[in-house]
C-alpha positions as CSV (number, residue, x, y, z in Angstrom):
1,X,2.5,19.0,43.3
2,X,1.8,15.5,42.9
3,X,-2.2,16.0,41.6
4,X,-0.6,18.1,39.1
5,X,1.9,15.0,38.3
6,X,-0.8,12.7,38.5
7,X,-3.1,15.4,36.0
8,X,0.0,15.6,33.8
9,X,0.3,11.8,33.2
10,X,-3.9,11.1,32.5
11,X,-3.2,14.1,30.0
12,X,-0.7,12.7,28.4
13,X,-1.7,9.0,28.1
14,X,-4.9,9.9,27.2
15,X,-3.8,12.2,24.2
16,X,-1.5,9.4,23.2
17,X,-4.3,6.7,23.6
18,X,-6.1,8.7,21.1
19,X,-3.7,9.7,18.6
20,X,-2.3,5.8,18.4
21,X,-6.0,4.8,17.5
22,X,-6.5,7.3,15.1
23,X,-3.4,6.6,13.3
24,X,-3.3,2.4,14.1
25,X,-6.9,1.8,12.3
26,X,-7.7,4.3,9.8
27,X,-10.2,2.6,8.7
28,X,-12.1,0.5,10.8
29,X,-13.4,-2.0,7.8
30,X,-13.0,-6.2,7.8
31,X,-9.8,-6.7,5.1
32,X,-10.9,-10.4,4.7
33,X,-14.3,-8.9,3.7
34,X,-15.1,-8.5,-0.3
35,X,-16.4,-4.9,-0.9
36,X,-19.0,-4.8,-3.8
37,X,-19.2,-1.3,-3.3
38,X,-17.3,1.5,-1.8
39,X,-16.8,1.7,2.0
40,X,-18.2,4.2,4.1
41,X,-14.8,5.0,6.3
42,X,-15.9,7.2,9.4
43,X,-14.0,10.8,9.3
44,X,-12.8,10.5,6.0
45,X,-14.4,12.0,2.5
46,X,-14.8,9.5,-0.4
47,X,-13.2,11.3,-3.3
48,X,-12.9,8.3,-6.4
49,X,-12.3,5.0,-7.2
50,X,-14.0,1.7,-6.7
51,X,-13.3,-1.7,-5.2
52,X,-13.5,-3.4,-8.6
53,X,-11.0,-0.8,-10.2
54,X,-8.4,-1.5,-7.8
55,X,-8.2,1.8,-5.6
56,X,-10.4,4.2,-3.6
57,X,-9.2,7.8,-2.1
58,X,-10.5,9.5,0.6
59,X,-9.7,12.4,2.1
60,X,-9.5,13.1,5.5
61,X,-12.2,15.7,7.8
62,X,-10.1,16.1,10.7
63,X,-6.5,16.3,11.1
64,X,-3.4,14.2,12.3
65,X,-1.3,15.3,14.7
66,X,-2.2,18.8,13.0
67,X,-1.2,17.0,9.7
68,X,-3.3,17.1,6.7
69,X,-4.8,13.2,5.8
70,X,-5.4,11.3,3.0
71,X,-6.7,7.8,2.4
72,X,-5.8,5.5,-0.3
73,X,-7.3,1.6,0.0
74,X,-6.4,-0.7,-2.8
75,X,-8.4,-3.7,-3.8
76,X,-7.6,-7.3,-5.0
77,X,-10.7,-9.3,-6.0
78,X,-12.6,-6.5,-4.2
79,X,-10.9,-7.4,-1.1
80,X,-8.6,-4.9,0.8
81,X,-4.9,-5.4,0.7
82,X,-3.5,-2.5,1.8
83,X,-4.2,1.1,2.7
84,X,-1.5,3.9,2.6
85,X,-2.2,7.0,4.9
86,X,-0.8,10.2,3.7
87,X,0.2,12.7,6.0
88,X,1.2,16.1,5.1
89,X,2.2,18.5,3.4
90,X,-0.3,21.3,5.1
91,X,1.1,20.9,9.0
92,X,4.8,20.2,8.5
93,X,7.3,23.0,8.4
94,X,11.1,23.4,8.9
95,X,11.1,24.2,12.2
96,X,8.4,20.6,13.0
97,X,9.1,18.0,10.8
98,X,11.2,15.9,13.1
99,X,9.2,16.2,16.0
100,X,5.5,15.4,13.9
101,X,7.3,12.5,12.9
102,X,8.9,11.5,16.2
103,X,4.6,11.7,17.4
104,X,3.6,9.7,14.7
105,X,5.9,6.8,15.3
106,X,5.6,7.4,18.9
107,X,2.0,6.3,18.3
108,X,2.7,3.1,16.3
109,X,5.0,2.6,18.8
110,X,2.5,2.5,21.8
111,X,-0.3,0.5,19.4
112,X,2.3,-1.8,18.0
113,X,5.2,-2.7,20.1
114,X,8.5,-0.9,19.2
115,X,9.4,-0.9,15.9
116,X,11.5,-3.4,14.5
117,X,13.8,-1.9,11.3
118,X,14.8,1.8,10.9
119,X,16.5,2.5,7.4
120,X,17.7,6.1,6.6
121,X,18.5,6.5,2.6
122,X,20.9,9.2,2.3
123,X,21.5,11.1,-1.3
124,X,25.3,11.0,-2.1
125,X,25.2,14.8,-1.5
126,X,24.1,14.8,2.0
127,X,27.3,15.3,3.2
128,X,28.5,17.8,0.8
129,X,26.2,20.4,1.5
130,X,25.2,23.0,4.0
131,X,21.7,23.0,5.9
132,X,20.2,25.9,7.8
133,X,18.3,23.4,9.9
134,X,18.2,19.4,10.2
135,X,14.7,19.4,8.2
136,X,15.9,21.1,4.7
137,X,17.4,17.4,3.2
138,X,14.5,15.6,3.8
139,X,11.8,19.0,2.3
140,X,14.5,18.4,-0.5
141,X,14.6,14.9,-0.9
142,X,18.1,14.1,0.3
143,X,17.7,12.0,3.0
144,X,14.5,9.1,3.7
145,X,13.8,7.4,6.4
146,X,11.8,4.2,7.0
147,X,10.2,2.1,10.1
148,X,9.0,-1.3,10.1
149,X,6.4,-3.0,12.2
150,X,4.7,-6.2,12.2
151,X,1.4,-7.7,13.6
152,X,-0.2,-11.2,12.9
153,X,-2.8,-9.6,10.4
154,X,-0.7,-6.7,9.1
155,X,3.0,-5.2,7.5
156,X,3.3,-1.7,8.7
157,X,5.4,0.5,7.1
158,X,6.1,4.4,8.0
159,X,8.3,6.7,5.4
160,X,9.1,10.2,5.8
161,X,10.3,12.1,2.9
162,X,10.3,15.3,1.1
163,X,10.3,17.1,-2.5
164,X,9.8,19.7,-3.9
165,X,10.1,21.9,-0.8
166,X,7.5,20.0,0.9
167,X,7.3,16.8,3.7
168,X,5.5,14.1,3.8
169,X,4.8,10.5,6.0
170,X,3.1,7.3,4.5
171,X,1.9,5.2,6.8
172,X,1.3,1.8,5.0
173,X,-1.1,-1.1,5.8
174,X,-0.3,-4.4,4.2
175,X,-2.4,-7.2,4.4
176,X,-0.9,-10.4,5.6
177,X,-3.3,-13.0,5.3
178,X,-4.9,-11.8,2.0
179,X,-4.0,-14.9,-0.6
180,X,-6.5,-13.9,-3.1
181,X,-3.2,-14.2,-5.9
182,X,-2.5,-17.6,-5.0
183,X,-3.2,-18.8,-9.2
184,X,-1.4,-15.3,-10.2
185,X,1.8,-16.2,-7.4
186,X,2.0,-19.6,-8.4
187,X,2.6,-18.3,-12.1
188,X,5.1,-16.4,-10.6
């Protein structure tokens, strides 16, 4: 009984180990670096954009958490300053939503420390309404809820939403110690 305790625990740290990576650094690239041209960003599909236009998307080749991936970077002065990872809508359901998102902040979680702010934004007709299951007001946009983490380097941000019958986490990167705006901030 207690190998399969012990074979139980490996299993389950190691999955976790695994999933935190994949969802902590999507990307893998230097953010102080200036990108002349676009990144090569293992397990994810260039699809358009350029680091002098501002913005590159990527889609993903394998999925999160069984969640569907997509990759956008934006640029400033061809430097990275933040990256926003889409999960969803091809994974999520009525029946799952709560518990994909409970994995994917359970993996920030374990990469980044606890979280530090939860805000749930809640439509003025939350209340008013009957739900089949706890999932139907976020698929229809009633109800959002938001988690806050921060490192020395990066912001991260995780939203979970819905609309127009379908679900949907952001993950966002924000660069810390990018002050390429410092002229355009000063102006400010």
């Amino acid at each position: 009984m207690s190998h399969f305790v012990a074979c139980l625990m490996w299993f389950f740290l190691l999955s976790t180990s695994a999933i935190s990576v994949s969802i902590a650094n999507p990307l893998g690239l230097d953010w102080k670096k200036r990108y002349e041209d676009v990144p090569t960003i293992k397990k994810y599909k260039y699809l358009f954009g350029d680091p002098v236009y501002g913005r590159i998307y990527y889609s993903s080749q394998e999925y999160i958490e069984g969640l569907e991936t997509e990759l956008q970077v934006l640029f400033s002065e061809k430097r990275m300053v933040s990256a926003v990872l889409i999960l969803g809508p091809v994974g999520f359901n009525d029946a799952n939503c709560f518990a994909k998102l409970e994995k994917v902040v359970s993996a920030l979680d374990a990469k980044y420390g606890n979280h530090y702010r939860t805000t749930r934004k809640e439509h003025a007709d939350l209340n008013d309404l009957f739900y089949t299951n706890k999932c139907v007001p976020v698929r229809n946009d009633l109800l959002r809820i938001s988690k806050w983490w921060k490192t020395d380097t990066h912001q991260i941000v995780l939203s979970f939403f819905g609309g127009d019958g379908e679900y949907f986490i952001e993950v966002e990167y924000k660069n810390s110690f990018n002050n390429t705006n410092s002229n355009t901030k000063s102006r400010l």
